[in-house]
TIRO-2110 file (N, C-alpha, C; in Angstrom, 1 decimal):
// TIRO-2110
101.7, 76.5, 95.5, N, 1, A
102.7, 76.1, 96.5, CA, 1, A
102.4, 74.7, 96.9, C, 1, A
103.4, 73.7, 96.7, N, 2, A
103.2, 72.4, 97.6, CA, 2, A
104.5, 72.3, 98.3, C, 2, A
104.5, 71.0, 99.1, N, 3, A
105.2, 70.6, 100.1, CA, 3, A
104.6, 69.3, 101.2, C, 3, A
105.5, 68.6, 101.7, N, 4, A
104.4, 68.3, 102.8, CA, 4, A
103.9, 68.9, 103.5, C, 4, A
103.1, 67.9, 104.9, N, 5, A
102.2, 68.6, 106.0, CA, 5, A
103.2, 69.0, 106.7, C, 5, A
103.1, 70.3, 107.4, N, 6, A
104.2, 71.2, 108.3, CA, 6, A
105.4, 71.1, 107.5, C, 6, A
105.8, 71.3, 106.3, N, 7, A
106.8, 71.8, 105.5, CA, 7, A
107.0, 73.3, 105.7, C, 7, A
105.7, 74.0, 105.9, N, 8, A
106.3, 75.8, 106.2, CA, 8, A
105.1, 76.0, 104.8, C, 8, A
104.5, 75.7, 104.6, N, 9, A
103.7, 76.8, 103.7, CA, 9, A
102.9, 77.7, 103.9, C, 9, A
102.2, 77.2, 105.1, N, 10, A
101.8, 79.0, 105.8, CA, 10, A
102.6, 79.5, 106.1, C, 10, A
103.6, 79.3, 106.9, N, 11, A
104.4, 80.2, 107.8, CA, 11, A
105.1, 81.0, 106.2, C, 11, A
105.2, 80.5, 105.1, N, 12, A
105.5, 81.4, 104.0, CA, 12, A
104.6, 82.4, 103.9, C, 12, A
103.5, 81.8, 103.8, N, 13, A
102.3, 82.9, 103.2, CA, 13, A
102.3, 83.9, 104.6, C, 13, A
102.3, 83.8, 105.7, N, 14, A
102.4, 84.5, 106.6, CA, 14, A
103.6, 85.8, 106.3, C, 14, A
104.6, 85.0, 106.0, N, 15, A
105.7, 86.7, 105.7, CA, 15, A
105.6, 87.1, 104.9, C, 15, A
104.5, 86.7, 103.3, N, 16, A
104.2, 87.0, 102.4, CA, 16, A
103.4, 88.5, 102.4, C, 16, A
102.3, 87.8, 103.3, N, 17, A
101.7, 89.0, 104.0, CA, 17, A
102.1, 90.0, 104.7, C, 17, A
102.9, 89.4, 105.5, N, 18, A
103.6, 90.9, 106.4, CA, 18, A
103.9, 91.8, 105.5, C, 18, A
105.0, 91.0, 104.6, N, 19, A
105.2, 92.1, 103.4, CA, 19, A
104.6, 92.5, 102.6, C, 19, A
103.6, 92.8, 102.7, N, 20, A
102.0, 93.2, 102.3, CA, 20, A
101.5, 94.3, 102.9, C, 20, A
101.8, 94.4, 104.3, N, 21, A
101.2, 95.1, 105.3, CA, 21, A
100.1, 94.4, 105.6, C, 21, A
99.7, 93.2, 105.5, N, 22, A
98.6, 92.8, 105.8, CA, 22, A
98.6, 92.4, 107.7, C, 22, A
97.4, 93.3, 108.2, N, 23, A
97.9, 93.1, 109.3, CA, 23, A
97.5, 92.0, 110.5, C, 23, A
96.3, 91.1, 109.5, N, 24, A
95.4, 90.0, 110.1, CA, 24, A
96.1, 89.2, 110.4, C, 24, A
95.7, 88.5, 111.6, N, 25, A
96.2, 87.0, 111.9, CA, 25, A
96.2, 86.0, 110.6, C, 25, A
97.2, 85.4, 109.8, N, 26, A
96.9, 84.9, 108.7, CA, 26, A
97.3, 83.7, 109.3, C, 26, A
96.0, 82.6, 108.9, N, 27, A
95.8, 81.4, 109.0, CA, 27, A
95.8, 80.4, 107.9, C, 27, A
96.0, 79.1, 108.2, N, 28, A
95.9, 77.9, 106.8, CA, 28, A
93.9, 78.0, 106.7, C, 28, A
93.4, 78.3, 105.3, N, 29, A
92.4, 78.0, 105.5, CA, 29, A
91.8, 76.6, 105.0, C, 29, A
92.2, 75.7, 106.1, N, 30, A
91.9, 74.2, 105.9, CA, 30, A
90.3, 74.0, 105.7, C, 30, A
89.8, 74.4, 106.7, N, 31, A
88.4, 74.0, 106.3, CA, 31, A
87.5, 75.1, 105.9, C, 31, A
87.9, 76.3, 105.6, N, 32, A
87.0, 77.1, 105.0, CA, 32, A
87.4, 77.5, 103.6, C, 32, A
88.6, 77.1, 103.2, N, 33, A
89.2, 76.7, 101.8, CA, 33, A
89.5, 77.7, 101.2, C, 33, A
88.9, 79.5, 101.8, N, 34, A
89.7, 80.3, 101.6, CA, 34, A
89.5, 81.7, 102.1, C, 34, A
90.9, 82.3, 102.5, N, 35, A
90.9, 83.4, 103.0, CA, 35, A
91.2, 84.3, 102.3, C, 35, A
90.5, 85.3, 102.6, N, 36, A
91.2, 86.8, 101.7, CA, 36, A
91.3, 88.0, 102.8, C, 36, A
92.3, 88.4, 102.3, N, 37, A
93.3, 89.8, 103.4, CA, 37, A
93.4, 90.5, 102.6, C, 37, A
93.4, 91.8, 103.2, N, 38, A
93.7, 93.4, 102.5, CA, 38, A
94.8, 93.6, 102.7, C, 38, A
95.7, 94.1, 101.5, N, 39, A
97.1, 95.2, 101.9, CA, 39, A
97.5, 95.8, 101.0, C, 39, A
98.5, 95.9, 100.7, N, 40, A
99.0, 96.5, 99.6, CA, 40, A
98.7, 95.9, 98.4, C, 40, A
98.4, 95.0, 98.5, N, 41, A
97.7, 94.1, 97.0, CA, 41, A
96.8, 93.2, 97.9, C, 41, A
95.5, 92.8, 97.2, N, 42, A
94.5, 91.6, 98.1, CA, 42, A
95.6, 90.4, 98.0, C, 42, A
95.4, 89.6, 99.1, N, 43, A
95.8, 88.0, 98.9, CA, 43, A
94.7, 87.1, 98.8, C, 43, A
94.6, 86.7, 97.9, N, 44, A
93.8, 85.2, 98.2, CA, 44, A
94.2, 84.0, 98.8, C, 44, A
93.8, 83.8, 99.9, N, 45, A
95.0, 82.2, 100.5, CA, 45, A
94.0, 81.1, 100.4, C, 45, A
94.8, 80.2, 99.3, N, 46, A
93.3, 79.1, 99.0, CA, 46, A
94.0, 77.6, 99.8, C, 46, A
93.5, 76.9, 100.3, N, 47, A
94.0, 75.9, 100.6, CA, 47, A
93.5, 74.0, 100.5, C, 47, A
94.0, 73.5, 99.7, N, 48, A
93.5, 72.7, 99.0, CA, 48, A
93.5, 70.8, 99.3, C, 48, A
93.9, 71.3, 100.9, N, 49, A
94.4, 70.1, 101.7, CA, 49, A
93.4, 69.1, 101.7, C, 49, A
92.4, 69.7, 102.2, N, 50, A
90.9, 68.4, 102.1, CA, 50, A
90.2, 68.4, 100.9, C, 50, A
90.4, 68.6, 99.7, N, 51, A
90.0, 68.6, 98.4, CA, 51, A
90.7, 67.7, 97.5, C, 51, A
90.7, 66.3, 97.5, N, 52, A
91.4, 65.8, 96.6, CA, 52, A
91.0, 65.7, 94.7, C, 52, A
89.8, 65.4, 95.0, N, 53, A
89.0, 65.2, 93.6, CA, 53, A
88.9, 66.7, 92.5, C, 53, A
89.6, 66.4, 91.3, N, 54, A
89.2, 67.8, 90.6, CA, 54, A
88.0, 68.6, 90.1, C, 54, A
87.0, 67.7, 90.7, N, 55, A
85.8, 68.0, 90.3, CA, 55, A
85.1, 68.8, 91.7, C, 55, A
85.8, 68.6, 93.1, N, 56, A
85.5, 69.3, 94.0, CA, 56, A
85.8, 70.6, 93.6, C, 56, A
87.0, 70.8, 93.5, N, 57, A
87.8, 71.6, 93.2, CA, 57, A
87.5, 73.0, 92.1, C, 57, A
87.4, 72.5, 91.3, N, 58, A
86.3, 73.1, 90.2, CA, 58, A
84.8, 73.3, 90.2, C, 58, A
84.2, 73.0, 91.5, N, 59, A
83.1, 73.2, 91.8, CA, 59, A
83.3, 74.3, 92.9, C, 59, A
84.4, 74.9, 93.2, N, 60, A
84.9, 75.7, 94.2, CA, 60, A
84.7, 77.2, 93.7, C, 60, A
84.9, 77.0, 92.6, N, 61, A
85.0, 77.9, 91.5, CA, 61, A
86.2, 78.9, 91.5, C, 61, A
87.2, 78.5, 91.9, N, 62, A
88.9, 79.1, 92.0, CA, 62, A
88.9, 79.7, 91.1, C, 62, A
88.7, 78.9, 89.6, N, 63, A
89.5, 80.1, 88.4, CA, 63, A
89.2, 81.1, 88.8, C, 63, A
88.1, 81.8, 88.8, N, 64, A
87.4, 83.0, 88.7, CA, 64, A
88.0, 84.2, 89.7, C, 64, A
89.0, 83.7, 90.9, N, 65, A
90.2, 84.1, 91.3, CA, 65, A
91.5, 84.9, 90.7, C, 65, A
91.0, 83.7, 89.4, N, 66, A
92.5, 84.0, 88.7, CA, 66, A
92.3, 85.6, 87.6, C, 66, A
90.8, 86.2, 87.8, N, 67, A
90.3, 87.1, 86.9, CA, 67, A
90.8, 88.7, 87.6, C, 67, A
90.7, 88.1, 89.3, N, 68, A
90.8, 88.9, 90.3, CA, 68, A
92.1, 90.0, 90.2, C, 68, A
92.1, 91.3, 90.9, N, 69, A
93.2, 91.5, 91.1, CA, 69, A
94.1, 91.7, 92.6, C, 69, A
95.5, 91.1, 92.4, N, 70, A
95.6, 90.4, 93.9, CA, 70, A
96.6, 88.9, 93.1, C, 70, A
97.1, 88.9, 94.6, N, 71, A
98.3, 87.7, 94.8, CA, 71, A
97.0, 86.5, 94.8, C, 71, A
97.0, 85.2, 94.4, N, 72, A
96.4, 84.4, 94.5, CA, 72, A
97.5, 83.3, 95.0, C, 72, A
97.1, 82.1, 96.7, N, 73, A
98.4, 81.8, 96.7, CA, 73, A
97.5, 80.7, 97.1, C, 73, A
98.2, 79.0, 96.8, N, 74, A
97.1, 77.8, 96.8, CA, 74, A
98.4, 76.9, 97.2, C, 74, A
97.7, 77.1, 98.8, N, 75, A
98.4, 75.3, 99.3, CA, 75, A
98.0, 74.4, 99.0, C, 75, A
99.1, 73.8, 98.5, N, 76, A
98.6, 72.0, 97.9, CA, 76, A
98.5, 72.0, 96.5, C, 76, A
98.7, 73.1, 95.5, N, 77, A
98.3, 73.4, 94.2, CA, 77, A
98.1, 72.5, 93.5, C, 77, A
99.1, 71.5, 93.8, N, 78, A
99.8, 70.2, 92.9, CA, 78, A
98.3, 69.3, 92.5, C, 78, A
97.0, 69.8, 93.2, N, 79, A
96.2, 69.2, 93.3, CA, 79, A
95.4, 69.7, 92.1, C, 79, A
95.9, 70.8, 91.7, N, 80, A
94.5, 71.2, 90.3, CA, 80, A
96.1, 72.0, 89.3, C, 80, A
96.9, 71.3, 89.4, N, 81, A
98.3, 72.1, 88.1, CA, 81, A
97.1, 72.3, 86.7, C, 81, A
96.9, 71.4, 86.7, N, 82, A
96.1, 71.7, 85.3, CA, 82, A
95.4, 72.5, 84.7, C, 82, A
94.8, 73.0, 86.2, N, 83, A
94.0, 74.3, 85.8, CA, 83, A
94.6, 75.5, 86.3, C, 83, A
95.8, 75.6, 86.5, N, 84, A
96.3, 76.8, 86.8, CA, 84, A
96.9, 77.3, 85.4, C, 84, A
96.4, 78.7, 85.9, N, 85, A
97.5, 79.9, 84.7, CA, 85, A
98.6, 79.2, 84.1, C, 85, A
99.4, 79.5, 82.7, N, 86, A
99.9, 79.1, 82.1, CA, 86, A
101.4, 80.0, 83.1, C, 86, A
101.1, 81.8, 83.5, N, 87, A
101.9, 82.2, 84.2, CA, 87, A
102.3, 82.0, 85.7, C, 87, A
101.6, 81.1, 85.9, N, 88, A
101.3, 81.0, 87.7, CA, 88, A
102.8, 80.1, 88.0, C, 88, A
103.0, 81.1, 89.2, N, 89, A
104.6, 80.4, 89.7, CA, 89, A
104.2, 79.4, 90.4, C, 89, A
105.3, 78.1, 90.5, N, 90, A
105.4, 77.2, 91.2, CA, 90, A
106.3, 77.2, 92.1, C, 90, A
105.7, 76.8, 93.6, N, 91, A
106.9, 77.2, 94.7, CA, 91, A
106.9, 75.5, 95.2, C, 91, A
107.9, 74.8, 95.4, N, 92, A
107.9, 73.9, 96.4, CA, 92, A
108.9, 73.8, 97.4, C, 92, A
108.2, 73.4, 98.4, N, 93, A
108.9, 73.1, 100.2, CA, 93, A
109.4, 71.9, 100.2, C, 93, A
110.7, 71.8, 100.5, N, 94, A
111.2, 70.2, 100.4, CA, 94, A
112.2, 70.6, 101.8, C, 94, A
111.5, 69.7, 102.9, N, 95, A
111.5, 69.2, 104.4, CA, 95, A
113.5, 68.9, 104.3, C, 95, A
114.4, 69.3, 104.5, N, 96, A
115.7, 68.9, 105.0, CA, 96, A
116.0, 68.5, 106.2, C, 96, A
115.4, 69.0, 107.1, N, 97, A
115.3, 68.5, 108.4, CA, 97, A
114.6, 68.9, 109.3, C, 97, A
114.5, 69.4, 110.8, N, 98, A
113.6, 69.9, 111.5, CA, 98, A
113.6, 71.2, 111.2, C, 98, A
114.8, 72.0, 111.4, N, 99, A
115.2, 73.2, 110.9, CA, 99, A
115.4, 74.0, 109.6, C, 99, A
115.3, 73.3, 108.8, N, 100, A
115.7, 73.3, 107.5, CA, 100, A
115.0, 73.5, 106.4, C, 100, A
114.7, 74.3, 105.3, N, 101, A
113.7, 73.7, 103.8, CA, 101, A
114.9, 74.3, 103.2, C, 101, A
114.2, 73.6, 102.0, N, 102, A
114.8, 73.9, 100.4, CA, 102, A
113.6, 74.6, 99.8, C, 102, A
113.6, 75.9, 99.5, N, 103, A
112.5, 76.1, 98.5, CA, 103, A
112.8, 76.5, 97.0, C, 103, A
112.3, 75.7, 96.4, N, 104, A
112.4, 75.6, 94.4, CA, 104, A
111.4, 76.0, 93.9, C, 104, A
111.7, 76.8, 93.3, N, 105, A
110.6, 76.9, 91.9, CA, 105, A
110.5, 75.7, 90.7, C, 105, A
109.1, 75.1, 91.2, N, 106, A
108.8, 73.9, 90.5, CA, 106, A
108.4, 73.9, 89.1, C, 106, A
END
């Protein structure tokens, strides 16, 4: 998932989860880089905001996520495309106005 900053991409991942039954407070995990919630399927919520370099990133050891079973969902993705699944959907948030997004499959 990308977008800009306050585009709505937690607030997605949040009804992502509802519809999950997941019943936890779901947060951006900015500095702990990742959350995982129980529900009807695990979610992984990875967030990749303060991680610019791919070599951080890959030192995180994400793929090994991708082995998991469960939603895998990564703010800021745009930051490791390369290493994502050949299947992995692309979502982007494009800001229209204060009220407003567009969201595309990138």
């Amino acid at each position: 998932m990308s977008g800009d900053l306050g585009a709505g991409k937690t607030t997605l991942i949040q009804g992502i989860c509802e519809g999950l039954g997941i019943k936890d407070y779901v947060t951006s995990p900015s500095f702990t880089i990742i959350n995982e919630y129980n529900g009807k399927l695990p979610v992984f919520h990875i967030d990749l905001y303060r991680l610019e370099e791919i070599e951080s990133i890959k030192d995180l050891g994400i793929e090994e996520y991708f082995q998991k079973d469960g939603i895998i969902i990564i703010e800021w993705a745009e930051r490791m495309f390369d290493l994502l699944p050949k299947k992995a959907l692309k979502i982007k948030i494009e800001v229209i106005d204060e009220n407003t997004r567009n969201i595309v499959r990138d």
